[in-house]
N, C-alpha and C positions, 0 to 999 in steps of 0.2 A: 641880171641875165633874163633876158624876157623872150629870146627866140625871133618869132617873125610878126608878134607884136602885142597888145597889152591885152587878149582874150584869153590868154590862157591863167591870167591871177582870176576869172571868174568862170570857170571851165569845170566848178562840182567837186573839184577834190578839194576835200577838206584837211588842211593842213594846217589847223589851229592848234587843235587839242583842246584838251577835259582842262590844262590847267594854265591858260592862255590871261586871261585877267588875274592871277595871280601876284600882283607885285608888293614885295618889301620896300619901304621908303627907307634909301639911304646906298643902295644898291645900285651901280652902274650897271647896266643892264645892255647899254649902248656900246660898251666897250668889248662886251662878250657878243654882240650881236654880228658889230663888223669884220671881225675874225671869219664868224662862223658864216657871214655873207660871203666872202672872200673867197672860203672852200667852197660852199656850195655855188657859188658864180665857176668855178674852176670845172667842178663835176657834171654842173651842168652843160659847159662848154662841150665837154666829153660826150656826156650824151646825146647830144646834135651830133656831134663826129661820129659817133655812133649809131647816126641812122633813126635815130627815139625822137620824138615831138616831146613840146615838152607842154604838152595839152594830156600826155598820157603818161609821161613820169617825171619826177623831176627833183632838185633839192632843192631843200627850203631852210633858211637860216632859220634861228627861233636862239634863245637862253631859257638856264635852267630857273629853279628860282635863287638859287645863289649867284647868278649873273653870268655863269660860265657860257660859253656859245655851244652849240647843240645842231648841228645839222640832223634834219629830217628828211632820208628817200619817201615821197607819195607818191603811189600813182594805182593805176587799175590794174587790176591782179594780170592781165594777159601782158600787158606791158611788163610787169615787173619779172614775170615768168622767163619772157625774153631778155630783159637784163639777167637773171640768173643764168640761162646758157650763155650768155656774152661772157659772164665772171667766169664760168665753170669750164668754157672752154680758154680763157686767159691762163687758170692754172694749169690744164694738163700741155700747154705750149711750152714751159718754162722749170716745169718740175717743180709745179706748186706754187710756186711768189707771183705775186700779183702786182 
């Protein structure tokens, strides 16, 4: 999911992490990754729908180090503040479920 085109994988947010060169030899890592692509391509979708660039939040697949998939939301605190009243007002419409 890349939005409206490839400047936003080089846009400053850093969404590696501390433990990103981490790997176990023997460990599919590939298998946990495209799950975890999957949903975060889903989410991300959503946040386009939602009015959010995605140069300012977004999700980002990644695995843990036991191969499991791990979606990561990054983005700049005022964006993500604005995704927080999107969520906050999602549950007071439904009585809570999201």
């Amino acid at each position: 999911m890349t939005g409206a085109g490839e400047d936003w994988l080089n846009d400053s947010l850093d969404v590696a992490g501390a433990d990103c060169g981490l790997w176990v030899p023997g460990v599919d890592y590939v298998a946990g990754w495209r799950g975890a692509r999957e949903s975060a391509d889903r989410l991300n979708r959503a946040l386009l729908g939602a009015g959010f660039e995605l140069s300012e939040v977004r999700a980002v697949a990644s695995t843990d180090e036991g191969g499991q998939g791990v979606v990561r939301v990054a983005g700049w605190p005022d964006a993500v503040e604005r995704l927080a009243v999107v969520l906050e007002a999602a549950q007071g419409s439904d009585g809570g479920a999201v």
